[in-house]
N, C-alpha and C positions, 0 to 999 in steps of 0.2 A: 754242464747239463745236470739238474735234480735230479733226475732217476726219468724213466720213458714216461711216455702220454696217459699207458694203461696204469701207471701208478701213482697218478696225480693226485688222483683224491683224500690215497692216504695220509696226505700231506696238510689234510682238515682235521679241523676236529670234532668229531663225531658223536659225544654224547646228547642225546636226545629221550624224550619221552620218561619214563619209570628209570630210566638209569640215572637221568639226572636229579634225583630223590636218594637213589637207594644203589649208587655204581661209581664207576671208577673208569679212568684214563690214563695209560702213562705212555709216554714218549722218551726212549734211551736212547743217546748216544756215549760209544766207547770209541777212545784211539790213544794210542802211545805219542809218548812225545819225548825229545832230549834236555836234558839239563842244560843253557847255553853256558854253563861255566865247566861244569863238570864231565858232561857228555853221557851222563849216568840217563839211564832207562826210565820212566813209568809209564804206568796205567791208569788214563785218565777217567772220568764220568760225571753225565749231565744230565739230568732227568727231568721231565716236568711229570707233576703227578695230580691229575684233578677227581676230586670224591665229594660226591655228592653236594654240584654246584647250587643247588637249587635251596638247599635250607636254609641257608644264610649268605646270602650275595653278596650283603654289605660288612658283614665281618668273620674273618677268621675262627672257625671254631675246630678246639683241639682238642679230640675226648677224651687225652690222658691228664690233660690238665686239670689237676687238685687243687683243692685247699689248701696252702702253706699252715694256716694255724687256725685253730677253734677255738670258740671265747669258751670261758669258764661255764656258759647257759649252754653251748650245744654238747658239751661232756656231757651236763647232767640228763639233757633230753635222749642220749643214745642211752647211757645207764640205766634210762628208764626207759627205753625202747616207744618213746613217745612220738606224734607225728613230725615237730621240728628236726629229728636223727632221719626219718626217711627224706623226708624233702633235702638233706644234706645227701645222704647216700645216691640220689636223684641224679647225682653228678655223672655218677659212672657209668651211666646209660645215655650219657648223650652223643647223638650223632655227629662225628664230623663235617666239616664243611669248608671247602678253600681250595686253593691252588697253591700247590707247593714245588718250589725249585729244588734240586736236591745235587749239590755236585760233589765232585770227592777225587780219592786216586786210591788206588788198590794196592796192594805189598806190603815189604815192610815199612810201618809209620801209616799204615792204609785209613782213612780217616773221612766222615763227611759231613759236609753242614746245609744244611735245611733254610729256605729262608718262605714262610708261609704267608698269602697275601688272600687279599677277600675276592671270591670269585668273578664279582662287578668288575674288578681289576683287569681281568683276564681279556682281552679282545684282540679281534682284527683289522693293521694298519693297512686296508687297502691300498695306500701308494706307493708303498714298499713292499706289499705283498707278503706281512710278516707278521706271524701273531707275536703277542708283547705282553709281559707283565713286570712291573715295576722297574728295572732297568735287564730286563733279561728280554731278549729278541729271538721267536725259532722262525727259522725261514725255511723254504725249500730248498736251500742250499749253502746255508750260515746260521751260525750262532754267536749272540754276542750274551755278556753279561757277568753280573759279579756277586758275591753273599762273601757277608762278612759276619761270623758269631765269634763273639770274646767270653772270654771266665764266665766274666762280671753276668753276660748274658745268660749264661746257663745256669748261676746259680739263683740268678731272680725268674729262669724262667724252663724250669728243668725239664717241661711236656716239650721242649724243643727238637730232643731223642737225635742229638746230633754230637758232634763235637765241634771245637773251637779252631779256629781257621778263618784263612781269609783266600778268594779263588775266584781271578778274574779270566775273561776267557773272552777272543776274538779269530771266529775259523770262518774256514769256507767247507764244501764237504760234496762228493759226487760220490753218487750208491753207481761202484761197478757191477755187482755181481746182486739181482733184485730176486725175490719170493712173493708167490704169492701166497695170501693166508694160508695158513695149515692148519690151522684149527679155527673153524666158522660155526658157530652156532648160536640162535639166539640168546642164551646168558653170557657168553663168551669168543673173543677173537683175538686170534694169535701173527700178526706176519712181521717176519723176521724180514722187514721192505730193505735195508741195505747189508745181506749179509758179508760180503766183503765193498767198504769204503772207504773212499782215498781223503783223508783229511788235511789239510794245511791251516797255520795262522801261527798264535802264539798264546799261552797259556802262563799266567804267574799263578804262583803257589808258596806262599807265606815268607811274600820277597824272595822267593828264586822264580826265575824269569825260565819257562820251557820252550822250545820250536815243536811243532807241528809240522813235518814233511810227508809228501803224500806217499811216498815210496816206502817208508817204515812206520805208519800211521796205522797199521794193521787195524783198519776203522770196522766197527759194528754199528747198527741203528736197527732198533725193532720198537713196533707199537702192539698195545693190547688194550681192550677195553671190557667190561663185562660188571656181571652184580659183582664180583667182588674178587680179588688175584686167587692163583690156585693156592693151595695147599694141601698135600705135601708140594714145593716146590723144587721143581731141577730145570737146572740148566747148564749145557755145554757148547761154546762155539768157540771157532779159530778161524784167521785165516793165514796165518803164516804157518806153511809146512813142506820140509823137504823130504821128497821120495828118499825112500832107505835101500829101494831095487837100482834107481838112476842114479843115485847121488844128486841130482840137479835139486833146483828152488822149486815149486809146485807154484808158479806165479798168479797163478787162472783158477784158484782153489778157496775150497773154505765150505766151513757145515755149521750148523746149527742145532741144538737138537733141544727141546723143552717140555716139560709137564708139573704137575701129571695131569692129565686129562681121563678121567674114570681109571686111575691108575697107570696108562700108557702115556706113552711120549708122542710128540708127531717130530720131523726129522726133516733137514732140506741140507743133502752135499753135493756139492760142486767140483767134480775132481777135473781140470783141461780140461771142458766142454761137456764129460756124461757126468747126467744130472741124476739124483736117488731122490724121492722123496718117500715122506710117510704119513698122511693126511688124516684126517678125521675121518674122512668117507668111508678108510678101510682099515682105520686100526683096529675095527672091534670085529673084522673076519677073522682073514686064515692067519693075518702077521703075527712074531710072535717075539716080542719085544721087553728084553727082562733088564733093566737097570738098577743101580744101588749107590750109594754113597757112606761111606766107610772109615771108623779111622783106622790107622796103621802106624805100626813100629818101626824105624829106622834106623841101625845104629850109626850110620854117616849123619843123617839130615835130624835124626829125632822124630818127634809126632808128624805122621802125614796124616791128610787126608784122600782118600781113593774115589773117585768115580768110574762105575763104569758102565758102558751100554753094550748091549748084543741085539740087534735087530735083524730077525731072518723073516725075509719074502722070498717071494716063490722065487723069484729068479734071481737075490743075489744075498750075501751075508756081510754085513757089514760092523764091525768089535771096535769100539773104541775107550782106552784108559789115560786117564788125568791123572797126575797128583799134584795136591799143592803140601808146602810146607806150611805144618799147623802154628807154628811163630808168625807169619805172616798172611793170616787168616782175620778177617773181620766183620763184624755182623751191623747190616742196616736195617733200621724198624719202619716197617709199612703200617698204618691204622687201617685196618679192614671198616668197607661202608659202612656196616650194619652197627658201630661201634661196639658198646657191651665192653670197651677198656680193651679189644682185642687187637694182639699187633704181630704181622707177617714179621719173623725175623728169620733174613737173608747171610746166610753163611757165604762170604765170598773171598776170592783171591785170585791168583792170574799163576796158571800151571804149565805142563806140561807133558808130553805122553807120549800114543803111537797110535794109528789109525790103521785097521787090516780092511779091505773089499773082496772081496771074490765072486767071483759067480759060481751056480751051482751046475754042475754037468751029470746029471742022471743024480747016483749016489754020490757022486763027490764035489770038491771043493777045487775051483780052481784061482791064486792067487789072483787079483786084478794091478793090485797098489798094497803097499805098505811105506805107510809116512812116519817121521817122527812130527810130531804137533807141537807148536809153542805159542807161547802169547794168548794161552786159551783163557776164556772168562770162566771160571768154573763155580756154580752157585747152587746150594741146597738151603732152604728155608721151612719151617712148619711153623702155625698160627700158637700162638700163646696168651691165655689170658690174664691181664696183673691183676695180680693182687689173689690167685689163685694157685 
């Protein structure tokens, strides 16, 4: 089963009206898988990212993409600040336009590659019930597909903003544990539609061949669309985590939590059955929700990095802290709609930590859960403009 009836739809794709001009789509899936030779761990990912289908249908446009070289006439025309130097400079204001696959794996060696195709491309196979672009297939309940970039590619084609690799991919995928949006508003929407999901198939990755099992697939799937990603950006989700009260596995568990949104986060945990959330409707009352991402000194591990959240409502307090090791940290560049050469760059890596709940009883605190967290996606990004 895809996920239940009432979240079918998310399983469309939804860009319409002024977004598809001046907005943006993405569709994540995460899940672990085994090395089948080694039996070694990672963290996989697969993105589709659609921005601003409408400008250019028929071909791929990429606003980081320069000029390799100037003729000896457009030096002298900048030199002299004449009108052939601006219509060159013209470049750096264009809009992007396309659909882009983006897959990768996190840790150390963490890496991804891009493969960008022209939005006309993009559709849906009704008899499969499966949108499709170029040899990549998202389904309601599968993914298939492959991107391959070499050297050679990136040095003839550097606005690629990826790295070299090769990563093909055949799963199936059932969202256990579902959300509804948490953040709804007209410029923007957020739902974290499979926060714990069980993945199978098999994945190769630069000639090593990985499994996919649903039982250690510790799977994620979230969609957002809007004029254009946040920034500053956060994000933290898990769902593998054992009580530190029980000892036992927490099998029926998992959170999400992401912004900023006007500076606040909205939030969705699952701990066995009681559900937290933290929505748009009332992040901007009485909640009071203080986050940060941080680096840190370790003299065992070296540079970390620290996330951490504190979210108090009226009726419960819920702390959560990540860290990932700064050696095994890596950043992926998003093109924001509006171009202007500007690019979302995503600080990421797969941590781990401790989750506190309590409830509150008059003035006090009373413990609910205390987890250790593993397998967490932990991601902070802000916009950056090149060439600035």
């Amino acid at each position: 089963m895809a996920g239940s009836r009432k979240m079918r739809h998310f399983d469309q794709y939804v860009l319409r009206g002024k977004l598809r001009q001046e907005g943006f789509e993405r569709w994540r899936y995460v899940f672990s898988a085994l090395n089948r030779t080694t039996g070694q761990e990672k963290k996989f990912f697969i993105e589709l990212y659609i921005v601003n289908p409408a400008i250019s249908p028929k071909a791929a446009v990429i606003s980081q993409k320069s000029r390799l070289a100037y003729s000896e006439s457009d030096l002298q025309y900048a030199l002299a600040g004449t009108d052939s130097a601006t219509h060159a400079n013209d470049e750096l204001d264009v809009k992007p336009s396309y659909v882009l696959v983006k897959s990768g794996v996190f840790g150390n060696g963490g890496k991804h590659m891009n493969k960008f195709y022209a939005s006309s491309l993009f559709g849906y196979v009704k008899s499969t019930e499966n949108f499709k672009v170029g040899d990549c297939l998202f389904g309601a309940n599968s993914l298939t597909g492959m991107i391959s970039v070499t050297e050679q590619d990136l040095r003839l084609r550097p606005e690629l903003l990826c790295n070299s690799g090769a990563m093909s991919w055949e799963l199936k995928f059932e969202r256990q544990i579902e959300s509804n949006p948490l953040y709804n508003r007209k410029n923007y929407l957020w739902v974290p539609i499979g926060t714990k999901s069980l993945f199978s198939g098999s994945v190769h990755l630069d000639n090593e061949e990985y499994v996919v099992l649903p039982k250690s697939s510790n799977g994620y799937i979230d969609k957002c669309w809007g004029e254009k990603p946040n920034s500053p950006y956060f994000h933290l989700s898990s769902s593998k985590m054992t009580s530190i009260i029980s000892g036992k596995a927490l099998l029926n568990s998992c959170f999400a939590l992401e912004g900023e949104f006007g500076g606040k986060l909205c939030a969705t945990l699952d701990i066995e059955g009681e559900k937290y959330t933290v929505e748009n409707r009332k992040i901007f009352k009485k909640d009071v929700i203080v986050h940060d991402c941080s680096q840190i000194s370790d003299s065992i591990d070296g540079e970390k990095v620290h996330w951490t959240v504190s979210i108090h409502k009226r009726k419960f307090v819920i702390d959560v802290d990540a860290f990932c090791k700064g050696k095994e940290l890596f950043v992926r560049d998003y093109e924001m709609p509006q171009g202007k050469r500007c690019l979302l760059k995503i600080l990421s890596g797969i941590g781990k930590g401790e989750i506190r709940i309590y409830k509150k009883t008059g003035k006090n605190l009373e413990l609910l859960e205390h987890a250790n967290i593993y397998d967490a996606i932990c991601e902070f990004g802000e916009t950056e403009e090149i060439g600035k």
